[in-house]
Phi, psi and omega in degrees: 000110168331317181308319195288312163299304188295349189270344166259008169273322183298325188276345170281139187302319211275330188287317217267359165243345211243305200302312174301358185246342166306294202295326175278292174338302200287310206281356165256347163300302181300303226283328176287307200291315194278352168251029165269016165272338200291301166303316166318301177305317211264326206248316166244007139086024165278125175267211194293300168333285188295340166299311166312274208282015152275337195268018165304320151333297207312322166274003191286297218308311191285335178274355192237329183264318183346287194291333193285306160347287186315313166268356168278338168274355172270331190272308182278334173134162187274311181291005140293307172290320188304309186286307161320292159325321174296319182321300192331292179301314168310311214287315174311290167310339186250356155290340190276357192286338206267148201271090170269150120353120222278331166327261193333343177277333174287331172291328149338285180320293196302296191309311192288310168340300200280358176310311188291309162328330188227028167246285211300307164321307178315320172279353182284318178329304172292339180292312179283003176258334180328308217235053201274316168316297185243039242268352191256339191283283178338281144004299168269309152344337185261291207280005163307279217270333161300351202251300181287343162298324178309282192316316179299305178307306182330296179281350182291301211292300187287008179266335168273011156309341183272004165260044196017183166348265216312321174279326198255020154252339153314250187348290163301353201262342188256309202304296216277022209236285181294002123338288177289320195292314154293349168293298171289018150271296186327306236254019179308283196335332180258010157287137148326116169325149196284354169311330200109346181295134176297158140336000000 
């Protein structure tokens, strides 16, 4: 029974923190990125162009950084980059809360970019060692719950609009904060041992 696998990937502590940290990691990400065309406009007066190439940023870190990520989580550990990447994002988000220069905001994006850059992959990485039985159930299970994180952070971010920008990137911005400071408990298991060995 398909079911009997996703209930036991929820019930072992490492599927049942990796999956909740997928499932928070999405919603605070989508809840800052879909409205920051939105924020651009309103806060610095940018039309459809200029929303572009301030949020352009956003894809350099992975396409540029992505194999570098990769071999500092095979050398240092996955639990060392998920909390620096969670720091990242928080940190990111509560600079765009600061009345900045549009440069710097943009430079914003691209730092929250790599944040997501040094979370999501990672945690997909424990998904697939989850699910070495079942690697497509493990799997769709990730992207189950990463799809609804989207939607959810979304509609979360735009219901704290009426307390304009500025509160509902503070908020979020503490959430993925309080994150990160647990993250670096949750995730010791995923350091290497001092042989070099994964986790």
């Amino acid at each position: 029974m398909p079911f009997r696998g996703y209930r036991d990937r929820l019930l072992s502590p490492r599927g049942r923190r990796t999956y909740g940290f997928v499932l928070l990691n999405a919603m605070f990400h989508s809840g800052v990125f879909t409205w920051l065309g939105l924020y651009f406009e309103q806060r610095y007066g940018l039309g459809p162009v200029g929303v572009g190439l301030a949020l352009l940023g956003y894809g350099i870190p992975g396409f540029l950084l992505g194999p570098v990520i990769g071999r500092i989580a095979d050398r240092r550990g996955r639990g060392r980059l998920l909390p620096a990447g969670l720091f990242l994002g928080a940190f990111a988000a509560a600079a765009l809360t600061l009345d900045a220069p549009l440069l710097l905001a943009a430079v914003a994006v691209t730092v929250l970019s790599l944040g997501y850059d040094m979370t999501q992959p990672l945690l997909a990485g424990i998904v697939t060692a989850l699910g070495s039985q079942r690697p497509g159930q493990a799997m769709g299970l990730n992207v189950c719950l990463l799809f609804t994180g989207f939607g959810l952070g979304s509609l979360l971010f735009g219901g704290l609009l009426r307390f304009e920008f500025g509160a509902a990137l503070a908020l979020f911005a503490a959430a993925e904060l309080a994150l990160a400071v647990a993250a670096f408990r949750l995730f010791r298991s995923e350091i290497p041992q001092a042989q070099g060995d994964r986790p």
